[in-house]
C-alpha positions in Angstrom: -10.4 11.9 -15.2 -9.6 14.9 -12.6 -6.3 14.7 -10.7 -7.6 14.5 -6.9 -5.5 15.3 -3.8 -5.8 11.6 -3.1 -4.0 10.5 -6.4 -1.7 13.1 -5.2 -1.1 11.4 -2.0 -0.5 8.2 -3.2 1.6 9.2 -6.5 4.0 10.1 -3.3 3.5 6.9 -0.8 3.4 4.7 -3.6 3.0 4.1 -7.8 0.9 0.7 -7.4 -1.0 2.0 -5.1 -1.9 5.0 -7.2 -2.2 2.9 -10.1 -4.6 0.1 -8.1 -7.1 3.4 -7.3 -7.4 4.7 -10.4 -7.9 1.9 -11.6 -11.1 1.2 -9.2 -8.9 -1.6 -7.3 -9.7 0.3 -3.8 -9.4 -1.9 -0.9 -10.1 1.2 2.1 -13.0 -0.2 2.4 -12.1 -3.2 4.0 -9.3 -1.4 6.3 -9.0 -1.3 9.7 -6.2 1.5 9.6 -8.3 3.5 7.3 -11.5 3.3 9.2 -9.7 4.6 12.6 -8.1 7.6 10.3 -11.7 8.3 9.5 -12.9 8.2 13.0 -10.4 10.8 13.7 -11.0 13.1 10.8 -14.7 12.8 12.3 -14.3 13.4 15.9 -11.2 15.7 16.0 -12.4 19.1 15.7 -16.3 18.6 15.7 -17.2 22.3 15.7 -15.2 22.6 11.7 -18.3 21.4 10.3 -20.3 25.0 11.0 -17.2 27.4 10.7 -15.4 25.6 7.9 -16.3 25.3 4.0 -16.4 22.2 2.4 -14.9 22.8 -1.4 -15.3 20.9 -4.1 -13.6 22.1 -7.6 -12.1 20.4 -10.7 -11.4 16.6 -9.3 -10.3 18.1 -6.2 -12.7 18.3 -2.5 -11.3 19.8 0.8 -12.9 19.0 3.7 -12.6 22.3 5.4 -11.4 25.5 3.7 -11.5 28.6 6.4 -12.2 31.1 3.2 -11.7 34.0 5.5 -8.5 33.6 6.5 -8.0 31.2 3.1 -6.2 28.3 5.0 -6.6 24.7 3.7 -7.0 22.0 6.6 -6.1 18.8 6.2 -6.7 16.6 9.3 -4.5 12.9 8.9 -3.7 10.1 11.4 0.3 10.5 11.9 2.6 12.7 10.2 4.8 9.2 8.8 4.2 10.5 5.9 4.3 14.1 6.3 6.2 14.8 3.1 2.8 13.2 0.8 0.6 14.6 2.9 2.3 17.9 2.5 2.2 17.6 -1.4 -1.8 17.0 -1.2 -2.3 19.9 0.2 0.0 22.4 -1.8 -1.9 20.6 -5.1 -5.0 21.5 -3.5 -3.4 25.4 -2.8 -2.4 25.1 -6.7 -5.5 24.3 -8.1 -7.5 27.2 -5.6 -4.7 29.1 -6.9 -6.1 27.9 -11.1 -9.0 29.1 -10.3 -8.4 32.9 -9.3 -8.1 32.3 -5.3 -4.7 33.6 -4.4 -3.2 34.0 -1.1 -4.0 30.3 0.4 -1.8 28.5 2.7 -2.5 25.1 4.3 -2.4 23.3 7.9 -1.6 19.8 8.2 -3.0 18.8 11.7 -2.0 15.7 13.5 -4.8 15.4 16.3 -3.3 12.2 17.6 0.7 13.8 17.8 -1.1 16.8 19.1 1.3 18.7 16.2 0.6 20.9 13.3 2.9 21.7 10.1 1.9 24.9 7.8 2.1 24.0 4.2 2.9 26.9 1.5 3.3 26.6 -2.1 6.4 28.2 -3.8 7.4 28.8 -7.5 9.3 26.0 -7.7 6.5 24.0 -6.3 4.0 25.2 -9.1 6.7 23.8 -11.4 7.2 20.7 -9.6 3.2 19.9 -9.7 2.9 20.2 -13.5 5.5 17.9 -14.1 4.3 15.2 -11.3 0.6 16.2 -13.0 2.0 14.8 -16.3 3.8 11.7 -14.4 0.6 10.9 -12.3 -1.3 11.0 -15.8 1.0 8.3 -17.1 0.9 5.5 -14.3 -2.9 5.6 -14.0 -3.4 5.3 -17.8 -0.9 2.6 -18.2 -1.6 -0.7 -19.3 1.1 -2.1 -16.7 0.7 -2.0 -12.9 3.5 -1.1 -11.0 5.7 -3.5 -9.3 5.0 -3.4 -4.9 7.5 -1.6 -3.6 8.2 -3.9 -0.7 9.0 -1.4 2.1 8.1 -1.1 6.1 5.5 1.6 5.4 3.6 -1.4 2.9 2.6 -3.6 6.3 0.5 -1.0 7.2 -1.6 -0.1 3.7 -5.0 -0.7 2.6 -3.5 -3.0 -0.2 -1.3 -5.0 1.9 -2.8 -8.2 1.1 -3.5 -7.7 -2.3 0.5 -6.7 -3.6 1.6 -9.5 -1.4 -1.2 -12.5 -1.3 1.4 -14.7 -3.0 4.0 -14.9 -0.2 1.9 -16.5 2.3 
């Protein structure tokens, strides 16, 4: 199984929810908050489609590369979590990077906020993604799901219901 920017994401937000996904446990389907981030991804910046490349490569697809000025966009519903968002975007810069395109940077945009973060990927990043590679690798091939992780962000996942069915 390839490593996508979405196990990325969620390696970041939360283990169980990475390990529910990989695992084919995906409840987006059935999510309000997900279907309005994917109303926005679809109506913010409608004229992408034509300038923009969609990429897919090894596990990984990006919505809209600009390959002439090699910038990564990534288009997300609020910037609560900035910080996994962020990390999607340099693994996608890491693995253009594995395949001989150098140079890339990323933009996170916020369409809602109105606000846009520049993503870069450094050395110590590089190392940082092999290792969380390796510690991705090991929660979605475990046996063992992890625990919730019972936090304010949790009230407004895709898998809300299903980590905590048993309290109500």
């Amino acid at each position: 199984m390839h490593i996508t920017g979405t196990h990325f994401n969620y390696y970041m937000v939360c283990h169980r929810k990475l390990w529910l996904f990989a695992n084919n446990i995906q409840m987006e389907h059935s999510s309000d908050l997900v279907y309005e981030g994917k109303l926005i991804h679809e109506s913010s910046y409608q004229q992408r489609s034509s300038k923009y490349e969609e990429i897919a490569i090894d596990g990984i697809k990006i919505d809209y590369y600009d390959a002439k000025n090699k910038v990564v966009h990534e288009i997300k519903k609020s910037s609560k979590l900035l910080e996994s968002h962020a990390w999607q975007v340099k693994y996608y810069i890491y693995v253009l990077e594995l395949n001989g395109i150098e140079g890339v940077t990323g933009l996170l945009e916020y369409p809602k906020e109105h606000k846009t973060e520049e993503v870069f990927l450094s050395i110590p990043d590089k190392e940082r993604i092999v290792e969380l590679l390796e510690e991705i690798d090991k929660i979605i091939h475990s046996d063992i799901c992890p625990k919730a992780i019972n936090q304010p962000k949790c009230k407004k996942c895709s898998y809300y219901d299903f980590c905590y069915s048993d309290e109500f």
